[in-house]
BARO-227714 format. One line per field, with one value per residue: residue number from 1; residue in one letter; chain; x, y negated, z of N, C-alpha, C, O in turn. Coordinates in Angstrom, 1 decimal. Each point is the difference from the previous one (the first is absolute). Example, Ala and Ser with C-alpha at 12.3 -4.5 7.8 and 13.67 -1.06 7.14 Angstrom:
! residues 2
nr <- [1	2]
rest <- [A	S]
kette <- [A	A]
n.X <- [13.2	-1.4]
n.Y <- [5.7	-1.1]
n.Z <- [7.8	-1.4]
ca.X <- [-0.9	0.9]
ca.Y <- [-1.2	-1.1]
ca.Z <- [0.0	0.0]
c.X <- [0.9	-0.8]
c.Y <- [-1.2	-1.1]
c.Z <- [0.0	0.8]
o.X <- [1.0	0.5]
o.Y <- [0.0	-1.1]
o.Z <- [0.7	0.1]
//
This chain:
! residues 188
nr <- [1	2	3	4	5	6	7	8	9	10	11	12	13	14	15	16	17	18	19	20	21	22	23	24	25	26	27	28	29	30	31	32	33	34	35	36	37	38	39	40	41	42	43	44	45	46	47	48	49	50	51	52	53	54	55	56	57	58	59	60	61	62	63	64	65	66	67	68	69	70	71	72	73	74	75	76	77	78	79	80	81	82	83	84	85	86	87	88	89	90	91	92	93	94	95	96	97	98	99	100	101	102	103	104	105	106	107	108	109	110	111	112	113	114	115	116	117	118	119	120	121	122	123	124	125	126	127	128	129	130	131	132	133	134	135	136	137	138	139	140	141	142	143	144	145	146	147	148	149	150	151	152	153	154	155	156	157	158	159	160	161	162	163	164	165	166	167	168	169	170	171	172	173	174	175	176	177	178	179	180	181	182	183	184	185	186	187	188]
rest <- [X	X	X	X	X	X	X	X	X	X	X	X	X	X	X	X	X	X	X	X	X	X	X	X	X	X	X	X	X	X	X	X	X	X	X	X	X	X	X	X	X	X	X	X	X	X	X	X	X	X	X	X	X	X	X	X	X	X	X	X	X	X	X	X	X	X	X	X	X	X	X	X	X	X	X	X	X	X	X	X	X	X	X	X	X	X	X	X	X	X	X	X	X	X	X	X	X	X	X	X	X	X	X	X	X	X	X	X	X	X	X	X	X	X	X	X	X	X	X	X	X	X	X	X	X	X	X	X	X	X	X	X	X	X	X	X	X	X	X	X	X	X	X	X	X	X	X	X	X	X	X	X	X	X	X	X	X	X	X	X	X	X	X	X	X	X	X	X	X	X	X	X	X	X	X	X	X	X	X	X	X	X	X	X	X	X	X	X]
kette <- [A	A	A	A	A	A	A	A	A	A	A	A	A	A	A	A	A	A	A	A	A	A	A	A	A	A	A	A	A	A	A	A	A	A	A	A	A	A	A	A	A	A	A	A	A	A	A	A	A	A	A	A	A	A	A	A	A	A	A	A	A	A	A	A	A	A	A	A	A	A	A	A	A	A	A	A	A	A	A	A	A	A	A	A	A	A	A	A	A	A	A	A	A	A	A	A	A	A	A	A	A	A	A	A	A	A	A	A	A	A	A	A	A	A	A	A	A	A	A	A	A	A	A	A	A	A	A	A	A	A	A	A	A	A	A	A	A	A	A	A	A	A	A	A	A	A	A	A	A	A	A	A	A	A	A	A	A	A	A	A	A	A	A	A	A	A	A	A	A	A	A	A	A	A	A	A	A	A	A	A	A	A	A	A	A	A	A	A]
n.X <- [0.8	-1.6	2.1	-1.5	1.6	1.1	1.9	-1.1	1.7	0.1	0.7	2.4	0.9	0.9	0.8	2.0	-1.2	0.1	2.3	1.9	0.2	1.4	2.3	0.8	0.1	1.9	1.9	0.6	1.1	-0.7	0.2	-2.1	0.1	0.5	-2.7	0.6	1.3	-1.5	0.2	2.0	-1.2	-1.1	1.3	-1.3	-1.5	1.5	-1.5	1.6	-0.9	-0.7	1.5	-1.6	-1.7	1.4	0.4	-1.0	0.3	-2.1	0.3	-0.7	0.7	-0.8	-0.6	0.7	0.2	-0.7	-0.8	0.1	-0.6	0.2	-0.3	-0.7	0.0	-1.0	0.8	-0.4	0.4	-1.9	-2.4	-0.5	-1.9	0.1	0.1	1.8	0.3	-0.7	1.2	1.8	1.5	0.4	1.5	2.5	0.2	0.8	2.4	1.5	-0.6	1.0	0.1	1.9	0.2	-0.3	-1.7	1.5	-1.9	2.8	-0.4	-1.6	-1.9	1.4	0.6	1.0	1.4	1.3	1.2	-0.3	1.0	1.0	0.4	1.2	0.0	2.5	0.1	0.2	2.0	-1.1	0.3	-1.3	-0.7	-0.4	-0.8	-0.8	-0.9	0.6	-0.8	1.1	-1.2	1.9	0.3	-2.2	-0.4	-0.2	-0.5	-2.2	-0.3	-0.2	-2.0	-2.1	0.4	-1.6	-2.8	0.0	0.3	1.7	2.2	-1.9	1.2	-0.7	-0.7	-2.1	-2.2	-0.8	-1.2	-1.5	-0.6	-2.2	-0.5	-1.7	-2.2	0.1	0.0	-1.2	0.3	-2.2	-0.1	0.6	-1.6	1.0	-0.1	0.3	0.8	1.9	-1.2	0.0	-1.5	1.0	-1.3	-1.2]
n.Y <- [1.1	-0.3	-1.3	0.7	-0.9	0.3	1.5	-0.2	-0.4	-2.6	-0.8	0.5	-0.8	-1.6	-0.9	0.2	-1.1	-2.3	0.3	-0.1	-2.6	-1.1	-0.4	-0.6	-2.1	0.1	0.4	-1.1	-2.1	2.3	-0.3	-1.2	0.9	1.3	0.1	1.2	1.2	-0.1	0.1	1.4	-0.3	0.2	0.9	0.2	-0.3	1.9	-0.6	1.9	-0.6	1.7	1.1	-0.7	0.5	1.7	-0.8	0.7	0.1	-1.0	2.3	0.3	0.6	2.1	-1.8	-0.1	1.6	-1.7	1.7	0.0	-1.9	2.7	0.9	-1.7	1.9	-2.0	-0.4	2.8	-1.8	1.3	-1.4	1.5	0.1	-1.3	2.4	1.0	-2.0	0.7	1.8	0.6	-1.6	0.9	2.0	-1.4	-0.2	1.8	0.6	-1.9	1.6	1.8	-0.2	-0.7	1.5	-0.9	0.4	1.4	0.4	0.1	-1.7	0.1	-0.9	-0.8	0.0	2.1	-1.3	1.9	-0.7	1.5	-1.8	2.0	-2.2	1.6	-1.2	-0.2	-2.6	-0.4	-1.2	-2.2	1.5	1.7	-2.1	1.8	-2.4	2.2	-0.9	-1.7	0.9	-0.6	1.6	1.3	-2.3	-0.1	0.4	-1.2	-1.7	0.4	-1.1	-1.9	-1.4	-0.1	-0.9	-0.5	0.2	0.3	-1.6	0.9	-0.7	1.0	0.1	-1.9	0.9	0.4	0.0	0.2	0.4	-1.2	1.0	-1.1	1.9	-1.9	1.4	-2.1	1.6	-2.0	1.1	-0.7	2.4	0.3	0.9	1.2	0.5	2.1	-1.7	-1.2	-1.5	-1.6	-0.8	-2.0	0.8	-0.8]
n.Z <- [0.0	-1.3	-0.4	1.7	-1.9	1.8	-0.7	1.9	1.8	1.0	-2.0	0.8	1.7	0.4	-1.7	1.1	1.2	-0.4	0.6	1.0	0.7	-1.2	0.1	2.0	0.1	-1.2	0.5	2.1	-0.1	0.9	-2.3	0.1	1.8	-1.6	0.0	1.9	-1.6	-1.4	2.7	-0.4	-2.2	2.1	0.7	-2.7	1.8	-0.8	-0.6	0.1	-2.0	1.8	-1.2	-1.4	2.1	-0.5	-2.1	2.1	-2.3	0.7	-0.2	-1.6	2.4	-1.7	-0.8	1.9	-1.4	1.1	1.0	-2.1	1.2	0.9	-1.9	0.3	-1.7	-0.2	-1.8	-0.1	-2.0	-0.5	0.3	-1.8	0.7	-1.7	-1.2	0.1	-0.9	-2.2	0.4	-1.2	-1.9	-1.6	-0.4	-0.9	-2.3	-0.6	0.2	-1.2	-1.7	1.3	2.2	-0.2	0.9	-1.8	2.0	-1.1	-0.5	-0.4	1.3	-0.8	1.2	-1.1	2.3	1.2	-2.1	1.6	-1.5	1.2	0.2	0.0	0.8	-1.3	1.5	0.1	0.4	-2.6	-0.2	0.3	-2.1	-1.1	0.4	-1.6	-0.1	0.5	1.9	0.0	1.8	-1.6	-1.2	0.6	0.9	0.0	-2.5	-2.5	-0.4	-0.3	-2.1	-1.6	-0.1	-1.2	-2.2	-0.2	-0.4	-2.1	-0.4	-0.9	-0.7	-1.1	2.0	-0.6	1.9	-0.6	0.0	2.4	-1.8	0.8	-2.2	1.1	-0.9	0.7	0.1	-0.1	1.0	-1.6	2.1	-1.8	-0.2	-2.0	-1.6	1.1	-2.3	0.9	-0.9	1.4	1.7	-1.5	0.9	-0.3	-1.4	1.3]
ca.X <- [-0.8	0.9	-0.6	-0.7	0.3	-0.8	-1.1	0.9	0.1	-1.3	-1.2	-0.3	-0.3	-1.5	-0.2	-0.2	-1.0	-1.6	-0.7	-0.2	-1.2	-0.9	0.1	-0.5	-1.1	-0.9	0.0	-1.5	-1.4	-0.2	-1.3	-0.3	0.2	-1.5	0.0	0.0	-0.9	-0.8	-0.1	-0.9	-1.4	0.1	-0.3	-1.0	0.2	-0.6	-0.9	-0.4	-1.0	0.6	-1.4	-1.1	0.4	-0.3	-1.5	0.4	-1.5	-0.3	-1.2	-1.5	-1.1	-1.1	-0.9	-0.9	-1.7	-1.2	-1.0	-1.8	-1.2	-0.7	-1.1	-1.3	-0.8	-1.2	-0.5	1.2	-0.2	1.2	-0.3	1.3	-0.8	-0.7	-1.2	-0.2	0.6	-1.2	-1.0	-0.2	-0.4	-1.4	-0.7	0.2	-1.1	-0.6	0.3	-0.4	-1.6	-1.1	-1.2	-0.1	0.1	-0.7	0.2	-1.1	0.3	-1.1	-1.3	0.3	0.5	1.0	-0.4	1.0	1.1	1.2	0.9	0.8	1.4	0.9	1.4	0.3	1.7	0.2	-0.5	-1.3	-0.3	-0.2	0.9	-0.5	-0.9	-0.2	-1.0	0.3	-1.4	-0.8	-1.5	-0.1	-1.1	-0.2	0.8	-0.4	0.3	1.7	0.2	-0.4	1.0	1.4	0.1	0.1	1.1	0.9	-0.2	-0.1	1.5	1.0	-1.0	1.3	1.7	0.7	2.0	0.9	0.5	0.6	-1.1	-1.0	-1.2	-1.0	-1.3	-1.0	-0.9	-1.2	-1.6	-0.2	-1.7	-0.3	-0.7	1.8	0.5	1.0	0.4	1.2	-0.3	0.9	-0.4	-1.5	-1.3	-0.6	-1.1	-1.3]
ca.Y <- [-1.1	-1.6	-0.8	-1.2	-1.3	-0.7	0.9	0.3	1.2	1.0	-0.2	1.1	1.5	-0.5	0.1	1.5	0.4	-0.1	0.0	1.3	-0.1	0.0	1.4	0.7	0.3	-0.2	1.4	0.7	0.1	0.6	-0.1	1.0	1.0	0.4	1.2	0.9	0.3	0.8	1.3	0.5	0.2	0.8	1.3	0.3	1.6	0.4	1.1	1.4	0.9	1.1	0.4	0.8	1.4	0.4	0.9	1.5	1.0	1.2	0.5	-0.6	1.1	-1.1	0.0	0.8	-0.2	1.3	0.6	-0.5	0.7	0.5	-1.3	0.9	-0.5	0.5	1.1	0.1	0.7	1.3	-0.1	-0.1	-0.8	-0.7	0.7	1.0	-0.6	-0.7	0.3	-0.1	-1.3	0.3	0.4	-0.2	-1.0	0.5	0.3	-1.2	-1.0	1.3	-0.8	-0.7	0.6	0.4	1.3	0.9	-0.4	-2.0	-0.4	-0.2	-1.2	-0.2	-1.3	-1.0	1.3	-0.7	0.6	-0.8	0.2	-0.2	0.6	0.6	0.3	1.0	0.0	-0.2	-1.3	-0.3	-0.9	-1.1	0.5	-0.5	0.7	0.0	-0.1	-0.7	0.1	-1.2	-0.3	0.5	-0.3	0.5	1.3	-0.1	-0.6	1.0	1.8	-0.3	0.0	1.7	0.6	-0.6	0.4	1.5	-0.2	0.8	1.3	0.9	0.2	1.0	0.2	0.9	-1.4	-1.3	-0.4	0.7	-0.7	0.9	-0.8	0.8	-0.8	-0.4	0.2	-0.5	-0.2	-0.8	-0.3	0.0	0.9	0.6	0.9	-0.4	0.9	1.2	0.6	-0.4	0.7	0.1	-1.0	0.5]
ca.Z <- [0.0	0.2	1.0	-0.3	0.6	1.3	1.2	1.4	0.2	0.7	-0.3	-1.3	0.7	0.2	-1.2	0.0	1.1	-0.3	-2.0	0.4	0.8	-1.2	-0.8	0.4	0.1	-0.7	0.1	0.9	-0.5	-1.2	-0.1	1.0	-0.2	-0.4	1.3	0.1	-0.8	1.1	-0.4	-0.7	1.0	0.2	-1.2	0.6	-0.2	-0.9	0.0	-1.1	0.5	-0.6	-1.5	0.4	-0.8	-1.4	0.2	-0.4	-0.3	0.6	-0.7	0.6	-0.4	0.0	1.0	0.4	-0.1	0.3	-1.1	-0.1	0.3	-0.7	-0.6	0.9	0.1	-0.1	-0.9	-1.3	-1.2	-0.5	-1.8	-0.6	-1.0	0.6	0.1	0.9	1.2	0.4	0.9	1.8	0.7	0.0	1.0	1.5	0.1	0.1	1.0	0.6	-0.2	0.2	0.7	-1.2	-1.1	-0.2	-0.2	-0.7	-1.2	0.1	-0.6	-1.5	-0.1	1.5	0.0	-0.6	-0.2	-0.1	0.5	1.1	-0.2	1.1	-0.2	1.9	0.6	0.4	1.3	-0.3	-0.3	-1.1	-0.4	-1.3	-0.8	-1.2	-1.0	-1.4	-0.5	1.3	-0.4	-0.3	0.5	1.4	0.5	1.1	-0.3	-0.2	1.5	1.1	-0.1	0.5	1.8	0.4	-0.1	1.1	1.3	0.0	0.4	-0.5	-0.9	0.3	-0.3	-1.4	0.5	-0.9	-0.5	0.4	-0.5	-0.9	-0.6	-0.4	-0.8	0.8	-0.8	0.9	-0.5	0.8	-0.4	0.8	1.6	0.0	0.3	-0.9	-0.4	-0.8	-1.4	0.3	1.0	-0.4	-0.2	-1.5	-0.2	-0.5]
c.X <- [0.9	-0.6	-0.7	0.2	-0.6	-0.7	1.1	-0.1	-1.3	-0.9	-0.1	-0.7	-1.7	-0.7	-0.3	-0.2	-0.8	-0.2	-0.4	-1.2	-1.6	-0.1	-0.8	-1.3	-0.9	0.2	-0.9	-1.3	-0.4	-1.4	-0.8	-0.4	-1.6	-0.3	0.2	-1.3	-1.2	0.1	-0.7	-1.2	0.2	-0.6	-1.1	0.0	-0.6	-1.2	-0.3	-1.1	0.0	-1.6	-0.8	0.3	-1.0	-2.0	-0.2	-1.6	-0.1	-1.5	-1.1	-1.3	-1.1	-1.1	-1.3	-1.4	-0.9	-0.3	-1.3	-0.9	-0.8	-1.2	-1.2	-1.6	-1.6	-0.3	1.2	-0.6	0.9	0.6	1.3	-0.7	-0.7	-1.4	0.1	0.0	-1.5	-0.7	0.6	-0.5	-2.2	-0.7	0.2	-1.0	-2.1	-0.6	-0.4	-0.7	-1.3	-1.3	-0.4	0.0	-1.3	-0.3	-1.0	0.7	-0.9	-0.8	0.4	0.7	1.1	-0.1	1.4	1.0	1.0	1.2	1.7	1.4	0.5	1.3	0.3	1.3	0.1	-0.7	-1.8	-0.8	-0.3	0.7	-0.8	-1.6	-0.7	-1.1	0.1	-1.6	-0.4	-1.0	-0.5	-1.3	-0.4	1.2	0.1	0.5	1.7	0.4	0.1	1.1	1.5	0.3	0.1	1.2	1.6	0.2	0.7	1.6	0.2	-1.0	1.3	1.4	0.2	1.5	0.2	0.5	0.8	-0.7	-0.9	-0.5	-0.6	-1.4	-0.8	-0.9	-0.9	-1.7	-0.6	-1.8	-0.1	0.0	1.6	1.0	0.8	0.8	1.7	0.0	0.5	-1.0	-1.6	-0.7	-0.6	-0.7	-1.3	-0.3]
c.Y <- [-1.2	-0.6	-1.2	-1.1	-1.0	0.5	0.1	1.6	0.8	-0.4	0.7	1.3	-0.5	0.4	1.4	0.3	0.0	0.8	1.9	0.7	0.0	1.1	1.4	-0.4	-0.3	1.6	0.4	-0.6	0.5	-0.1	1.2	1.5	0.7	0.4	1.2	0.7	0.7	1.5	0.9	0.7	1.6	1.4	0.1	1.9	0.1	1.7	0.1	0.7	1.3	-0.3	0.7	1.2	0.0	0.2	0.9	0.3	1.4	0.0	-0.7	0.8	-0.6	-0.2	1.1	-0.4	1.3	0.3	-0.7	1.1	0.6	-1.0	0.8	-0.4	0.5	1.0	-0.8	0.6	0.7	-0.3	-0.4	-1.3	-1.2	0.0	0.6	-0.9	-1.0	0.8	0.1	-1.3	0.1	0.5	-0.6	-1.4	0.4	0.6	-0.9	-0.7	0.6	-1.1	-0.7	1.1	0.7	1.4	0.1	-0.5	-1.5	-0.2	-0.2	-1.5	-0.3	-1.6	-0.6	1.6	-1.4	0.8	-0.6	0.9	0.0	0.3	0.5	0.1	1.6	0.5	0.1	-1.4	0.0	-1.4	-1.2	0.6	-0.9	0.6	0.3	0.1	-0.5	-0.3	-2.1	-0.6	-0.2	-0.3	0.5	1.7	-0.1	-0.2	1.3	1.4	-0.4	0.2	1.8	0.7	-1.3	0.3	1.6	0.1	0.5	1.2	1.7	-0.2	0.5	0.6	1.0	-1.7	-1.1	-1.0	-0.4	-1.2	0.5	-1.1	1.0	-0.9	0.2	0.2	-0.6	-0.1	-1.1	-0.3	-0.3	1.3	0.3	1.3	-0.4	1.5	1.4	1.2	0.2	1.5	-0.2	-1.2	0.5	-0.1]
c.Z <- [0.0	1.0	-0.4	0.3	0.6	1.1	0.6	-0.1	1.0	-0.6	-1.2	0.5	0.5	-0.9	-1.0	0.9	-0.3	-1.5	0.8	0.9	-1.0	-0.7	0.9	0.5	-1.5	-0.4	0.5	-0.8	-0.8	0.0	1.0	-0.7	-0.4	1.1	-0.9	-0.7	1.5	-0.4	-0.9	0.5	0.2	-1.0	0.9	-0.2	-1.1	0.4	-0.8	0.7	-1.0	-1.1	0.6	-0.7	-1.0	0.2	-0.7	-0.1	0.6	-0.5	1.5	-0.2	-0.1	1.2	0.3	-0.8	0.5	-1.3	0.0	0.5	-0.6	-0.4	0.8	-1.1	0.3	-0.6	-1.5	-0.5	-0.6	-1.5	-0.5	-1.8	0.5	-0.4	1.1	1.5	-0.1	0.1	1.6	0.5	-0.3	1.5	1.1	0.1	0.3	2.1	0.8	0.0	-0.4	-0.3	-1.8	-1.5	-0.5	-0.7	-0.9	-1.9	-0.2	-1.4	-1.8	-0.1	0.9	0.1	-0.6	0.0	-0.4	-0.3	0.5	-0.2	1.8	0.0	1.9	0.2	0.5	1.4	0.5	0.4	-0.7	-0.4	-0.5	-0.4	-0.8	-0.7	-1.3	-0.4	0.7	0.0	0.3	0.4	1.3	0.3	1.6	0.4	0.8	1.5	0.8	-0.5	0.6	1.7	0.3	-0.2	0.9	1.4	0.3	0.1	1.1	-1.3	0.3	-1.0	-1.5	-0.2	-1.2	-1.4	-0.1	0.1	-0.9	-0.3	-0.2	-0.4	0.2	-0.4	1.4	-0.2	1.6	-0.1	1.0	1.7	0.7	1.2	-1.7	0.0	-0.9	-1.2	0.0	0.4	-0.4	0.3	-1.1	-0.4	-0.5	-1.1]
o.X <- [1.0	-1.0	0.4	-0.6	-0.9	-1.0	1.1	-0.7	-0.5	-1.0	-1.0	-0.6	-0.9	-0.8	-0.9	0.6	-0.7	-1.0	-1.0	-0.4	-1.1	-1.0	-0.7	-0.7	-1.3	-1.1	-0.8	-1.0	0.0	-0.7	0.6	-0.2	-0.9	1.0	-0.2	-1.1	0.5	0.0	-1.2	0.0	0.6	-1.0	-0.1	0.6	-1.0	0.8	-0.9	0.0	0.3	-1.0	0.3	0.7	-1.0	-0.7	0.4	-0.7	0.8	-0.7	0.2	-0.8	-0.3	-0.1	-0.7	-0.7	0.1	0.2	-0.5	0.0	-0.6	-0.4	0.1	-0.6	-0.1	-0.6	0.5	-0.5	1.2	1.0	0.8	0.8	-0.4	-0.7	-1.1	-0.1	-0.2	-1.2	-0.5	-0.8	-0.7	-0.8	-0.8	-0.4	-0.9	-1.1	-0.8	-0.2	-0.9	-0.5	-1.2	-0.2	-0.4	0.5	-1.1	1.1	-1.1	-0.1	1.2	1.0	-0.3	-0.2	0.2	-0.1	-0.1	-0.2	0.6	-0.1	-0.3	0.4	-0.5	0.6	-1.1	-0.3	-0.6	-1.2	0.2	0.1	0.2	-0.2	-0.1	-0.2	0.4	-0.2	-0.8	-0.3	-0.7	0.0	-1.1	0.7	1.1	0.3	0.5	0.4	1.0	0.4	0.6	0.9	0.9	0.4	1.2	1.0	0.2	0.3	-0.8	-1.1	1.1	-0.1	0.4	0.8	1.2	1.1	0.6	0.2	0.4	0.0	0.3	-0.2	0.3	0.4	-0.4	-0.6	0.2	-0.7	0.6	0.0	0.2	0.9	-0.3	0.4	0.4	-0.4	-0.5	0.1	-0.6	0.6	-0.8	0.4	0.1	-1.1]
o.Y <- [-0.3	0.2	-0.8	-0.4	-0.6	-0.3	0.2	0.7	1.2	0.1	0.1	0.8	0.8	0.8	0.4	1.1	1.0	0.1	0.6	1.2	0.5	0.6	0.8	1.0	-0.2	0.4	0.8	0.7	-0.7	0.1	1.0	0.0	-0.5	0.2	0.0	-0.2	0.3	0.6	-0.2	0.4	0.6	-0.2	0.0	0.7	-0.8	0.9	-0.7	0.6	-0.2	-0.6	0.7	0.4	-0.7	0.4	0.2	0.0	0.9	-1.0	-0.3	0.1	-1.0	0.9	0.4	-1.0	1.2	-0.7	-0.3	1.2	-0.7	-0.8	1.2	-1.0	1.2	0.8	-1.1	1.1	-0.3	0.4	-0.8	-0.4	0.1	-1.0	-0.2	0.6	-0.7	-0.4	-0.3	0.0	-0.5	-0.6	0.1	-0.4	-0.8	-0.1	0.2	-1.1	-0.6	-0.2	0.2	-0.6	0.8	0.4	-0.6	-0.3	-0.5	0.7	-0.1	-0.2	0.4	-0.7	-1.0	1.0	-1.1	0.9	-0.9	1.2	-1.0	1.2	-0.5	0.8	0.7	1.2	0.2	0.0	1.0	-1.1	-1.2	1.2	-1.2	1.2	-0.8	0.4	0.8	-0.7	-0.2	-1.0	-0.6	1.0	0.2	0.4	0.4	0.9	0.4	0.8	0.6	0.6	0.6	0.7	0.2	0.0	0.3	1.1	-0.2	0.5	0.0	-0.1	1.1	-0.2	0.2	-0.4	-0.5	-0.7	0.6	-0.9	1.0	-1.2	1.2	-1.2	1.0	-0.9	0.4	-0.5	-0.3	-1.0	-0.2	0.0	-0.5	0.3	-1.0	1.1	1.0	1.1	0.9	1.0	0.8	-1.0	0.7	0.5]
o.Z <- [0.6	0.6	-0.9	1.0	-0.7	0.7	-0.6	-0.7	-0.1	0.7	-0.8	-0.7	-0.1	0.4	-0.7	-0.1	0.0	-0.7	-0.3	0.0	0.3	-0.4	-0.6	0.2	0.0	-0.4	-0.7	-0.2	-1.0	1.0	0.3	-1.3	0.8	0.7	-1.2	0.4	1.1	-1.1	-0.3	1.1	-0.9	-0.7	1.2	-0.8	-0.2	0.6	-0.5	1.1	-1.2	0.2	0.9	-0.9	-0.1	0.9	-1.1	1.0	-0.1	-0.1	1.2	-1.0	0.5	0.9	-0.8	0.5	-0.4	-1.0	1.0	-0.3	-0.8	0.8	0.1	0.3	0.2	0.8	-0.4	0.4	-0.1	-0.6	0.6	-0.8	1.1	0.4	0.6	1.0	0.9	-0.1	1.0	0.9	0.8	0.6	1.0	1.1	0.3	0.4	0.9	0.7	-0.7	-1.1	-0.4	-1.0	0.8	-1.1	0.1	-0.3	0.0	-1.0	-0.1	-0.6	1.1	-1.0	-0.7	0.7	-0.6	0.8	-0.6	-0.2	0.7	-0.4	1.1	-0.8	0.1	0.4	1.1	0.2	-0.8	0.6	0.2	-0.4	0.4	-0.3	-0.9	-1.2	0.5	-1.0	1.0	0.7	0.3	-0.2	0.5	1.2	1.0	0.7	0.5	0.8	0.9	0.5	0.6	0.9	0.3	0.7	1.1	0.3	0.9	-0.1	0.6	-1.3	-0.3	-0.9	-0.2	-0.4	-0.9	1.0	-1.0	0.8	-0.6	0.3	-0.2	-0.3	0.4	-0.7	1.1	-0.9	1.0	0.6	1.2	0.9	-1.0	1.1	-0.6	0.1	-0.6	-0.6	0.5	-0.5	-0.4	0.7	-1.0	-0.3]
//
């Protein structure tokens, strides 16, 4: 170092004191320091949960059904025809409306002739009935056979069939008693 002209000896050292005094504390002033990053966050637990087990098919027995109840009916027709099953429905209508049928051979004039179509389930319901002649003039007639064959329900079981359509002709005398043609005694 040279020397600096006009500086004494202790004012030189004065001088580089302060310049060293400077020098070290401008050393310490270091800019301030970041904080401290924050801890890392703690590991969360992971849970593995095990796979479901497998689905495993297994037969499936079928359900219990009772058996149907033996059918219980009134009376069973044997008839294998639905000629041979209008006479049994002949006589079973006949059976239930005794009091009403008229005996003997009817009169030449009849007040009213219908003939009537019945359809019968295996159970001997009746399914449907229908005119295939309806005595028109006498609405009153029509009216009274239908209720009769309705009333007469149950008819007998056509179990060798299953079931039956049968056509049967109505002979109606005035005093309204009636004959079924199946069954007639005749006409005079």
């Amino acid at each position: 170092m040279t020397p600096t002209p006009g500086l004494i000896g202790g004012q030189r050292l004065a001088s580089i004191t302060s310049a060293i005094v400077l020098a070290t504390v401008a050393g310490c002033a270091s800019p301030p320091q970041p904080p401290p990053p924050p801890p890392p966050p703690k590991p969360v637990p992971v849970v593995i949960e095990a796979p479901p087990p497998p689905v495993v098919a297994r037969a499936v027995p079928p359900p219990v059904v009772a058996p149907p109840p033996e059918e219980v009916f009134d009376k069973v027709s044997g008839a294998t025809t639905p000629l041979d099953y209008r006479k049994d429905a002949a006589g079973h209508l006949y059976s239930k409306n005794e009091h009403r049928l008229y005996r003997g051979k009817m009169p030449p004039l009849l007040y009213a002739v219908g003939v009537l179509e019945v359809e019968v389930d295996r159970a001997g319901k009746i399914i449907a009935i229908s005119w295939l002649r309806a005595p028109n003039h006498a609405p009153e007639v029509v009216k009274e056979i239908e209720n009769t064959v309705r009333q007469a329900a149950p008819f007998p079981a056509p179990l060798r069939m299953g079931r039956v359509t049968y056509t049967d002709t109505w002979l109606w005398d005035k005093s309204g008693k009636w004959q079924l043609d199946t069954l007639t005694e005749g006409q005079r």
